[in-house]
N, C-alpha and C positions, 0 to 999 in steps of 0.2 A: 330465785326459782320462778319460774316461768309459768310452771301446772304442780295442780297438788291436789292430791284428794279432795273431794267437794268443790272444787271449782265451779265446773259446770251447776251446783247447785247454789251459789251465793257466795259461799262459803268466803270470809277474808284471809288471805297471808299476810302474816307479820315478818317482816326480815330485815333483817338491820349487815352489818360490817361488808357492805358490797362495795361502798363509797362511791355512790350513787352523786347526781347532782340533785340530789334533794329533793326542794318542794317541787321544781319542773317535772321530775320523773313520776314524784305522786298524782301532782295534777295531771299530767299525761295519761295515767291510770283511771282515774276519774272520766275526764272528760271525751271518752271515747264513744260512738255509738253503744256502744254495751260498754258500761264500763268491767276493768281491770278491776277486782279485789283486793290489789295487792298493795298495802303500806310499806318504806323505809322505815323504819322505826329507830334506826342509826341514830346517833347523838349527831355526828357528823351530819344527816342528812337534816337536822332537823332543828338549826341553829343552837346545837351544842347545848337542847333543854331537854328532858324526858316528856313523853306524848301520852296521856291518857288516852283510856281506852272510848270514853266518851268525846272527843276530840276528833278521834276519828271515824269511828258512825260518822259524828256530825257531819265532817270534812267529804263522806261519799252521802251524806243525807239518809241514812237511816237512823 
């Protein structure tokens, strides 16, 4: 998903079985002029381990 309610407000997406390339796509998310809210949360994207939800604040620094 690309836009979701509350976007424009902060707001983060969680979305997983896209089979994403992973951390690149995350960090791509991240590190944009404004960042992208949006996490893989895919086991797949995410070397095959479950991602707390404090892991990823962290990972966008909130």
């Amino acid at each position: 998903m690309l836009s979701w309610n509350g976007k424009a407000r902060g707001a983060i997406m969680l979305h997983g079985h896209i089979h994403s390339r992973g951390d690149r796509t995350n960090a791509r998310n991240r590190d944009r002029e404004r960042p992208t809210y949006r996490y893989d949360v895919g086991l797949d994207a995410n070397d095959y381990k479950p991602v707390s939800r404090d892991q990823i604040l962290s990972f966008f620094g909130l």
